[in-house]
N, C-alpha and C positions, 0 to 999 in steps of 0.2 A: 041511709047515711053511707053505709058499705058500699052501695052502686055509684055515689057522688063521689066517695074520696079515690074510686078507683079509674074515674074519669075524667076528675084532676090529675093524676099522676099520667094520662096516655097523654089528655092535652098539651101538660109540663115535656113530658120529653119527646113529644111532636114538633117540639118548637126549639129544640136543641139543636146544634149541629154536631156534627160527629166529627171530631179533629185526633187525629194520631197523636201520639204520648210526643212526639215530637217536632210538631205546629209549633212556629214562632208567632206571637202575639203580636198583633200588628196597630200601629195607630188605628182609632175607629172600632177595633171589637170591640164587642158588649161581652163582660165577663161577670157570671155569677160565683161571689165569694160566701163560701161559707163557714164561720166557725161555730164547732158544733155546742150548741147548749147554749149560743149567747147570741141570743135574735139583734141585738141592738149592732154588731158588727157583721151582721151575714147580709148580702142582698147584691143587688146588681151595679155592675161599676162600667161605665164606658174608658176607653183608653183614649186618651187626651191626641193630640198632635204632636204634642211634645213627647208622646210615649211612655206618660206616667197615667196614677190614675190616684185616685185620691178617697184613703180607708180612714174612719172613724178612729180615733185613738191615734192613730201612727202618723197621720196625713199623708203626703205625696210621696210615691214610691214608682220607680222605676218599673215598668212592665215590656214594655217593646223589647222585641227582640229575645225573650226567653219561653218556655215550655209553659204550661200552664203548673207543671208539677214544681218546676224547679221556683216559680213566683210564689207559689204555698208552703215551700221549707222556708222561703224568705220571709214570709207575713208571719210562719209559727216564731221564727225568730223576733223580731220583731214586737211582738205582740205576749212575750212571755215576761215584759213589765207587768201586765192589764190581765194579763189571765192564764191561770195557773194548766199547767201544759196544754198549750190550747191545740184543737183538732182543727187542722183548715184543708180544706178541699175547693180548688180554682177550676170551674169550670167554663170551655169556651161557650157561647151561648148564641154569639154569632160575629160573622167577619165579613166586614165591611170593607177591609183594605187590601183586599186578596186580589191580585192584580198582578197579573202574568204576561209578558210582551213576548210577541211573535214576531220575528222578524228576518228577514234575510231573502237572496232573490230566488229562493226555491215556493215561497209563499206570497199570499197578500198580506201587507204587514196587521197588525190590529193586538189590540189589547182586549184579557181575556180577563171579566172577572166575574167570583164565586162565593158565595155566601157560605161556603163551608170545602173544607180541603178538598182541592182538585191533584190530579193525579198526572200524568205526561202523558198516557194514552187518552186520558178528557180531553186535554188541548189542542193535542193531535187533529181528535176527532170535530172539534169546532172552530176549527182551523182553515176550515176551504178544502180547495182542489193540493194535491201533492203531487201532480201528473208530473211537474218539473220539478221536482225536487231532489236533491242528494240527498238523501237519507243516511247512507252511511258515512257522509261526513257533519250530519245534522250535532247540535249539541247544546246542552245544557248552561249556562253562564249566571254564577251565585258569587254576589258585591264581583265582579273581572274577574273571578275561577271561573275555569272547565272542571261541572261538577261528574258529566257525562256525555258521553260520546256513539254516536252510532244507533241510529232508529231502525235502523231494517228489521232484526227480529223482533222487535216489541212490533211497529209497526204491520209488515208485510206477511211475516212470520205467525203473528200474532201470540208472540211469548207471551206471557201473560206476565213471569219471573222478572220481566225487565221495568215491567213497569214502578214507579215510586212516585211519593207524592213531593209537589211543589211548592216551593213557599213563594210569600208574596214578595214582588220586584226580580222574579227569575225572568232570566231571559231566551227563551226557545228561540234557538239561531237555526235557520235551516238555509245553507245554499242552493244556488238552482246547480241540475247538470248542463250546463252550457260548457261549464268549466273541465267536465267530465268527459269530454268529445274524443273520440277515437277517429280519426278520417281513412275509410279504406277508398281503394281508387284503383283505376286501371281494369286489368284484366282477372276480374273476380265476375262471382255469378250476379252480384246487385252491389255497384259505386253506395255504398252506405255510413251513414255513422254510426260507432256504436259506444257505446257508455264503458269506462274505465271501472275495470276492478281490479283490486289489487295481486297481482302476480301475472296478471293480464301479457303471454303475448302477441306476437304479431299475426302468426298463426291462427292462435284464439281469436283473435278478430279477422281475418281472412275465413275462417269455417263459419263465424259469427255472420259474414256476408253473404252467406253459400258457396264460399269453398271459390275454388279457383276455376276458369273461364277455359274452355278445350284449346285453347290458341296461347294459353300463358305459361311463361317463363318460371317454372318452378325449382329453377336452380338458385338466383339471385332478385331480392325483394329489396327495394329501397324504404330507408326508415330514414323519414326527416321530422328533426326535433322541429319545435313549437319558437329554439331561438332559431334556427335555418339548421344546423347541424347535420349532415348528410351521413347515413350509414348506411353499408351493403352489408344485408344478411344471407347469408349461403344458406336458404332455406330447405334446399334440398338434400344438405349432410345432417339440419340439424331435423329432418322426417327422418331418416335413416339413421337415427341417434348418434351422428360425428358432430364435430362442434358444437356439443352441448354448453361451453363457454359464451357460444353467442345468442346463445336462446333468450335475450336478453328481456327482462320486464319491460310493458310498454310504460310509457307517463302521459297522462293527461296534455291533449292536446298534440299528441303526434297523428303525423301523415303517415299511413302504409300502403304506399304503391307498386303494386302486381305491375310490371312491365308484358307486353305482348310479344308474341313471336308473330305476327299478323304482317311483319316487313321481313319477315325471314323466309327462304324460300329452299324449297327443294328442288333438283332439277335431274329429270330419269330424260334418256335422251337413250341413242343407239337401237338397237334392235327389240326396240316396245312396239306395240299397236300404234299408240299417241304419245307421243314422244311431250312432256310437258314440265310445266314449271309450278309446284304445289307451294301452300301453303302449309310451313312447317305446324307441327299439332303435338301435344304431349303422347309420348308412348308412340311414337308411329316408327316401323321396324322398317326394312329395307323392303323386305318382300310387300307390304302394306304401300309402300311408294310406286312400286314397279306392277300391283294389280289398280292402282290409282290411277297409271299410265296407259291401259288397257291390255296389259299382263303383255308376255313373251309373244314375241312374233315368232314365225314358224321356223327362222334362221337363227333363232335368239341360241349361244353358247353359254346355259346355263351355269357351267362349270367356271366359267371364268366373265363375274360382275365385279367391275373395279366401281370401288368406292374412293372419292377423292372428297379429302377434309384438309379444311384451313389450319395448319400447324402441326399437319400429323403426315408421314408419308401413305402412299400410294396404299390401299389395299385391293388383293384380287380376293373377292369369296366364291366358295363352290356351293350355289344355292340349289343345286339338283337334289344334294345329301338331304339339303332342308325339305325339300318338297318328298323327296324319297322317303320322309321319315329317318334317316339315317341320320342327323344328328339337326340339332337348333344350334347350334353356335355359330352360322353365320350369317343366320338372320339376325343381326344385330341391331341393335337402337341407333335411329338417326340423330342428329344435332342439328340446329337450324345454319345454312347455308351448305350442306353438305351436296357433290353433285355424285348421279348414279349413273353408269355406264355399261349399257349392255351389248358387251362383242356379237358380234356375226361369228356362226358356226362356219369352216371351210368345208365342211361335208354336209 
């Protein structure tokens, strides 16, 4: 008898479903009511479509939409005509109208449903592919609330803290990152797109690409918004931490195009081996120009190379000191269009 009534009771609550103290009851569950000591009012009650359900003594009572706890202080109410403080315990037993929508273009849309509380990393997880998905602008919508916002760590992260359970008619909004798009371009190490995060700038997605191209203009970066909006970023004060004002956040859907120095030209001339016309490059010093030329001819007047630049006057540098080791300050950094001029020695 001992072994039957203890194999009634695994049966019994094998066939339970396990609902949080705070599951809304939904049209279609089956709910086992019991009060205790009075068999004639205890037993199994389905919830109607209209969201009531219908008890012995009291008749049609409103269920949809409350806890199973808070519909048992109602029935004790209730029912304390017919019986003297009556004990009631509302259990869910199972849920039939747990029905969760997926939607949005980060997914395949589909409706998700559960015979007992499902949680945000369940639906997640039988959910499809999330390969295109913004996650962290994914979110939760309970009757038109944002009950939650931002899947990355539950998802990606796999918080566990983040997760919570869903009630039925939630709606899992998840957009795609299409919307998300960064466009790098020009003279970077790979023309690529990369995905918006927040404080994201231009930079950050220019390293994001592999960083900038040996021939790129790392002084001035063009940023054009998504309405046309044209902005120049002086990217080379804001590496050297100057114009930290313009280090500006990117926004979803901007172009950030690396311009090239690839038309800009250097031109060593005079008393070189090869007298020629280079292709400006970042970092390239004078002395780097003039061994690009096929270094000093035997008449080359190393003491006096004029350098000539667009808006600046005439310079003579004495590049012997440099070679001498005696000083680097006149191996100085070129600028693209700058031209180089190596005098003939009179001796």
């Amino acid at each position: 008898m001992r072994h039957a009534t203890i194999t009634l009771l695994v049966v019994l609550f094998a066939t339970l479903v396990y609902c949080g103290e705070d599951y809304m009851i939904s049209s279609g569950d089956r709910l086992y009511v019991d009060v205790w000591g009075v068999e004639q009012l205890t037993g199994d009650v389905i919830v109607r479509p209209d969201g009531k359900v219908t008890l012995p003594a009291v008749g049609d009572v409103p269920a949809s939409g409350k806890t199973s706890i808070a519909l048992a202080d109602e029935l004790k109410v209730l029912l304390n005509e017919y019986v003297k403080h009556p004990v009631v315990t509302v259990t869910v037993v199972e849920v039939n109208n747990n029905k969760i929508y997926v939607t949005g273009e980060g997914v395949a849309s589909s409706v998700i449903r559960s015979q007992k509380e499902i949680t945000l990393m369940r639906v997640l997880a039988q959910a499809g592919s999330l390969e295109g998905a913004d996650l962290e602008n994914a979110r939760v919508l309970r009757d038109g609330t944002e009950v939650y916002r931002n899947f990355f760590k539950l998802y990606v992260e796999g918080d566990i803290a983040e997760d919570f359970p869903l009630r039925a008619d939630d709606i899992v909004f998840i957009p795609g990152v299409e919307k998300r798009k960064i466009y790098v371009l020009g003279a970077v190490a790979k023309n690529d797109v990369v995905y918006h995060k927040k404080g994201m700038t231009a930079l950050d997605a220019i390293l994001m690409s592999g960083g900038f191209a040996a021939s790129a203009n790392r002084e001035v970066i063009i940023l054009v918004r998504k309405d046309g909006k044209r902005i120049e970023l002086p990217i080379g004060e804001i590496m050297r931490g100057e114009s930290v004002n313009m280090n500006i956040p990117l926004e979803r859907g901007d172009y950030v195009i690396v311009q090239s120095y690839e038309d800009e030209k250097i031109s060593v001339s005079g008393a070189v081996n090869a007298p020629t016309t280079l292709v400006y490059s970042h970092n390239m010093k004078i002395l780097d120009a003039i061994y690009a030329a096929g270094g000093f001819s035997a008449f080359a007047n190393r003491e006096k190379v004029i350098l000539l630049r667009t808006g600046a006057e005439k310079r003579v540098l004495n590049l012997e000191e440099v070679m001498d080791g005696e000083s680097v300050d006149a191996n100085i950094l070129l600028t693209p269009g700058d031209h180089i001029i190596v005098k003939e020695s009179l001796f």
